[in-house]
C-alpha positions as CSV (number, residue, x, y, z in Angstrom):
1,X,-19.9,12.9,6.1
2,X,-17.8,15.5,7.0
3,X,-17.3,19.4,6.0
4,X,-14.2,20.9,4.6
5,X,-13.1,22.2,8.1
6,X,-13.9,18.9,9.3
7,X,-13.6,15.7,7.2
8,X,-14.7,12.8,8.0
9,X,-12.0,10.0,9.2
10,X,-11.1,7.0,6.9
11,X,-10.1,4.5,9.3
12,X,-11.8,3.3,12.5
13,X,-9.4,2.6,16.1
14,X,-9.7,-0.7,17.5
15,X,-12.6,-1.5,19.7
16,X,-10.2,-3.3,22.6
17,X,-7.2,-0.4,22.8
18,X,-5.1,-2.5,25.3
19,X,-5.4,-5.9,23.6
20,X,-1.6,-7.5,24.0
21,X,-1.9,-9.6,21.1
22,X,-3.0,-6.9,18.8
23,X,-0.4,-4.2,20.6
24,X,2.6,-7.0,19.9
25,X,1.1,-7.3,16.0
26,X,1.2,-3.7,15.3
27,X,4.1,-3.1,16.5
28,X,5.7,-6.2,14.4
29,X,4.2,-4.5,11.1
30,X,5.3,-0.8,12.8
31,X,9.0,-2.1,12.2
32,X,8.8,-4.1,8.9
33,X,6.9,-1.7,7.2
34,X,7.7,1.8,8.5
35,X,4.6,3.3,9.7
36,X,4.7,6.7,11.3
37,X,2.0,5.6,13.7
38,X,-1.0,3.6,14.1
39,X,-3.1,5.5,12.1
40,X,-1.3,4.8,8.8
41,X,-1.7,1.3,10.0
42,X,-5.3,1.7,11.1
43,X,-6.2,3.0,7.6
44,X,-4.9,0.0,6.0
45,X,-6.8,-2.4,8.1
46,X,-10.0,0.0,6.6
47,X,-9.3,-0.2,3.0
48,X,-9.0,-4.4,4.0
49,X,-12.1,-4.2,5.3
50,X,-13.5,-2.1,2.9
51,X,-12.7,-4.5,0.0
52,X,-13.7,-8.4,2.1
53,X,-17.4,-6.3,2.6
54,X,-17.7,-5.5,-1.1
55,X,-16.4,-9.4,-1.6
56,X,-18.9,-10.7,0.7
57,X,-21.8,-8.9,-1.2
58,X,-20.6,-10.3,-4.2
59,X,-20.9,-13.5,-2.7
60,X,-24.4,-12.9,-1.6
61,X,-25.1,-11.4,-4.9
62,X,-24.2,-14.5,-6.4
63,X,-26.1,-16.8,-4.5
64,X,-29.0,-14.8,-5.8
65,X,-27.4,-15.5,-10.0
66,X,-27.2,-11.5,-9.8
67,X,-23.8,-9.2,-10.3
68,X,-21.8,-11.2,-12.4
69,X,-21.1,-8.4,-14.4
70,X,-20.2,-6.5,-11.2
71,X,-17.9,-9.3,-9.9
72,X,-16.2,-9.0,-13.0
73,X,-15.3,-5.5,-12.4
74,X,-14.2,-5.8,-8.7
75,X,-12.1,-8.4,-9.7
76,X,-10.6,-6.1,-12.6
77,X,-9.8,-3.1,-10.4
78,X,-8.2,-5.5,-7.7
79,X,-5.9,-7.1,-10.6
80,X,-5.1,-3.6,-12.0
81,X,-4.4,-3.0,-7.9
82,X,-1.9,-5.7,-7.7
83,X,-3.5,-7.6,-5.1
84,X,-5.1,-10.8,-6.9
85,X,-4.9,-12.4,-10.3
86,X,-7.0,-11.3,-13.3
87,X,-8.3,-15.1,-13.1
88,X,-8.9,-14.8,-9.3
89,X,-12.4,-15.2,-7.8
90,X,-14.4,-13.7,-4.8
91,X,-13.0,-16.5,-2.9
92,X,-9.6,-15.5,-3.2
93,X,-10.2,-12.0,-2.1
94,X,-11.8,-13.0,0.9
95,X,-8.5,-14.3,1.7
96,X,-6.7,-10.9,1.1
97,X,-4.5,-10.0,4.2
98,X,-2.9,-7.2,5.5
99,X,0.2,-7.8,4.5
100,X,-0.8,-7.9,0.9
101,X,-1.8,-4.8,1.0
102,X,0.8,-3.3,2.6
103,X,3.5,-4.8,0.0
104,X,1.7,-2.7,-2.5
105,X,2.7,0.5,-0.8
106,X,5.4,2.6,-2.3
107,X,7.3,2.5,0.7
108,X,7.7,-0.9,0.4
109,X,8.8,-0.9,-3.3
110,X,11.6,1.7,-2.8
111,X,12.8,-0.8,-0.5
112,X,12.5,-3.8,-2.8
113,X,14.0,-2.0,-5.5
114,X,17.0,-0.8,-3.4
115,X,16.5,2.8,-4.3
116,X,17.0,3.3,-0.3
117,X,18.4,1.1,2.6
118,X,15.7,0.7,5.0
119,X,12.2,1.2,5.2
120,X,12.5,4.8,7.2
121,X,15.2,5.6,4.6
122,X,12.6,4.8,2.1
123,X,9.4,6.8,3.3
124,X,12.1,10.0,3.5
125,X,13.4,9.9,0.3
126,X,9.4,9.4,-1.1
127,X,8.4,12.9,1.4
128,X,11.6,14.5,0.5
129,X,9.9,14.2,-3.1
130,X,13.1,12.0,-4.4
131,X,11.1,9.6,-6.0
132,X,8.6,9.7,-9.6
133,X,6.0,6.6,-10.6
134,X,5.2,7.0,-14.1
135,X,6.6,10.6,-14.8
136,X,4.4,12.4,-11.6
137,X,6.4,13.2,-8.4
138,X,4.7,10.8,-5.5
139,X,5.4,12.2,-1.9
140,X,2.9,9.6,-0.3
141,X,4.3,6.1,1.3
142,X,1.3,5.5,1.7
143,X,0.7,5.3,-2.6
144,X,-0.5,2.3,-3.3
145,X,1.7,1.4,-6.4
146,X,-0.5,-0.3,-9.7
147,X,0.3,-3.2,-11.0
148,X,1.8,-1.5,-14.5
149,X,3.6,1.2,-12.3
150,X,6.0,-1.0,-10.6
151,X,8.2,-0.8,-13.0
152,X,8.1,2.7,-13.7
153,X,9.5,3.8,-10.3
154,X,12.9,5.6,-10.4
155,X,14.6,8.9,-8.9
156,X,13.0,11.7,-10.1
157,X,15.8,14.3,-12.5
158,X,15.6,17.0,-10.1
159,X,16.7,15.0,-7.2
160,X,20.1,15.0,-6.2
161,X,19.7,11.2,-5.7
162,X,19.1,10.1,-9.7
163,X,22.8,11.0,-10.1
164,X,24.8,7.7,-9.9
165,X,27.8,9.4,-8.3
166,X,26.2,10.4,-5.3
167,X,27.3,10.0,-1.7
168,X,24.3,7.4,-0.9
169,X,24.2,5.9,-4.1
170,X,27.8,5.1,-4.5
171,X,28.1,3.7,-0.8
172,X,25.2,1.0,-1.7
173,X,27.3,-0.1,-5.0
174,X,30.7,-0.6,-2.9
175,X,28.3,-3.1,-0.9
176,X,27.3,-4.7,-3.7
């Protein structure tokens, strides 16, 4: 549980530390996604797991004719989330990976959305507080961005970086 000198951690490490396979993985999603270490990475694999256990309870559930009502709702939240359809079943959020996930992140969308010009670029300008969802300053990469958020991301008007004319900015549109 935890205290407030003390909380409680909200991921759990690998079992096998030294597992090559696992060690060349992480590193793979280290570099595509920008993590600043494994924990970031760890946590993520925690909320996945997190959400397949409530799935497979639902699936139990339903083998009983009980939580319909309760399916409905998980499947709701995870279409508000971003991460499955709003026709989507239990099913298809058993096959949630990490990766889907991860595209969710605000780090991610910066980068999608060219506001920045690689993925470390990206989680800077988001801690350098650069970067506003839906009129509130976001400083996490972490953020996992809503589905009716993605297209309120922009530069926030007290950074230096929502003026067209400056120095990054303009070198990205010569690019272009």
């Amino acid at each position: 549980m935890g205290t407030a000198k003390r909380p409680s951690k909200k991921y759990r490490s690998p079992l096998r530390i030294w597992d090559k396979p696992r060690i060349e993985r992480d590193k793979v999603l280290r570099n595509k996604y920008g993590f600043k270490n494994k924990k970031e990475l760890w946590k993520v694999e925690s909320r996945l797991r997190n959400i397949r256990l409530r799935a497979r309870e639902l699936v139990g559930l339903k083998a009983l004719n009980l939580g319909q009502e309760e399916e409905k709702e998980f499947i709701a939240t995870l279409s508000k989330r971003g991460l499955v359809s709003s026709s989507a079943t239990v099913d298809d959020v058993l096959e949630l990976n990490l990766e889907n996930l991860m595209d969710r992140r605000l780090q991610t969308f910066v980068l999608k959305k060219e506001m920045a010009r690689s993925i470390r670029e990206a989680r800077q300008v988001i801690t350098h507080r650069h970067i506003i969802v839906d009129g509130k300053i976001i400083d996490s990469p972490s953020y996992l961005v809503k589905k009716d958020e993605e297209d309120k991301i922009e530069f926030a008007e007290s950074s230096p970086l929502s003026s067209p004319t400056h120095p990054v900015r303009a070198k990205k549109e010569e690019k272009q």
